[in-house]
PLY file of the C-alpha trace (Angstrom):
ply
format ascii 1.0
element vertex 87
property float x
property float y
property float z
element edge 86
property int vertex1
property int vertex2
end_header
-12.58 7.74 -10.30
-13.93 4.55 -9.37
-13.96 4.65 -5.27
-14.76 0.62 -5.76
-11.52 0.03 -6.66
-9.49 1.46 -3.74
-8.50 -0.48 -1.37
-7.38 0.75 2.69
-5.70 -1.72 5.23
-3.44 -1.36 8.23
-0.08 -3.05 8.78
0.73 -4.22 12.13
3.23 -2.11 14.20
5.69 -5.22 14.14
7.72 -4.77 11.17
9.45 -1.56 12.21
7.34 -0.33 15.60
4.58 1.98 14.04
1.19 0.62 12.29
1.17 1.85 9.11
-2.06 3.03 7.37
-2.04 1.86 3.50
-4.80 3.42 0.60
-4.53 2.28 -2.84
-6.25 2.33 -5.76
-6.36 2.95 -9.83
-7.16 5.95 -11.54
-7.01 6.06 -15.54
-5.00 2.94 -15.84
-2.17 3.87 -13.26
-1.81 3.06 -9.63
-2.06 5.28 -6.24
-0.81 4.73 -3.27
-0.80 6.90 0.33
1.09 5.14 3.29
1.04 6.73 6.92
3.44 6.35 9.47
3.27 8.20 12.48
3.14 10.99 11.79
4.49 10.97 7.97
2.64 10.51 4.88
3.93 9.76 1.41
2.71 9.01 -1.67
3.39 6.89 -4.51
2.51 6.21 -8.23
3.40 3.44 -10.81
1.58 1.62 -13.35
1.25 -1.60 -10.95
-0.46 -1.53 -7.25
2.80 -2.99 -6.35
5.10 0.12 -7.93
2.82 2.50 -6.26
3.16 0.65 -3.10
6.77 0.33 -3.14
7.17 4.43 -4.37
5.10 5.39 -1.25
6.85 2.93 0.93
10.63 3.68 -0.28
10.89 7.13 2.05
10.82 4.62 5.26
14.14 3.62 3.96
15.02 -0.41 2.12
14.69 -2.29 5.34
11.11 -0.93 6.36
9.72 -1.20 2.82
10.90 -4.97 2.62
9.43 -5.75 6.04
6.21 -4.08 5.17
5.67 -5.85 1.94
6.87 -9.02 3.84
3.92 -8.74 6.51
1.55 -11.42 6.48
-0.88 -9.28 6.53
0.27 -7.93 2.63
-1.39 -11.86 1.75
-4.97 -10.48 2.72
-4.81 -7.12 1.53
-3.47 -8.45 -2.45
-6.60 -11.18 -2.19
-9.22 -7.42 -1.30
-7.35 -5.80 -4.17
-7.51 -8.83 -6.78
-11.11 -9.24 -6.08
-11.64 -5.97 -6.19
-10.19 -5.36 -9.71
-11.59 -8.57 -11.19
-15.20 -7.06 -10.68
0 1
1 2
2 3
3 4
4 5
5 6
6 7
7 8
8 9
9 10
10 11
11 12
12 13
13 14
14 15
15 16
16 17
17 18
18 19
19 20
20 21
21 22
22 23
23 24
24 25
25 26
26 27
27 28
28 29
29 30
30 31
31 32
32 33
33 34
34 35
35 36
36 37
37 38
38 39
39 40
40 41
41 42
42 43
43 44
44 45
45 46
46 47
47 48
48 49
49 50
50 51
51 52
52 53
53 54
54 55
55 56
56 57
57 58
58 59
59 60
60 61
61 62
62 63
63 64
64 65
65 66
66 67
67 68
68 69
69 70
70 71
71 72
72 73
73 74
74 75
75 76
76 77
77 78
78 79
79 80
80 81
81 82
82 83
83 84
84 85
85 86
């Protein structure tokens, strides 16, 4: 596993009142993610950063997951991973 290629950030509590802790990253050509809200934790996979995202996200229920990938703050954290990857 290549630990250069994972990628943690924080979402602000404002889309749905808890910050939410994000960890992704690639592993033998397939994506990882770990979300945690509160006191929950999921996981997703998917053969995209964005599928593995949205699989870790989709427990918090349609309207958190679209407010989370939504966040402003989503901008800064696909610019990390992109440069990231393209090394």
């Amino acid at each position: 596993m290549n630990t250069s290629r994972w990628l943690a950030f924080e979402l602000p509590p404002t889309a749905i009142g808890h910050a939410v802790a994000v960890r992704l990253g690639d592993f033998e050509g397939r994506w990882a993610a770990m979300v945690r809200c509160g006191t929950a934790t999921t996981r997703g996979l998917g053969a995209t950063a964005r599928e593995a995202l949205m699989a870790a996200l989709a427990p918090l229920g349609p309207r958190a997951t679209a407010a989370l990938m939504a966040e402003p703050a989503m901008f800064g954290a696909s610019a990390d991973l992109l440069a990231r990857i393209a090394i």
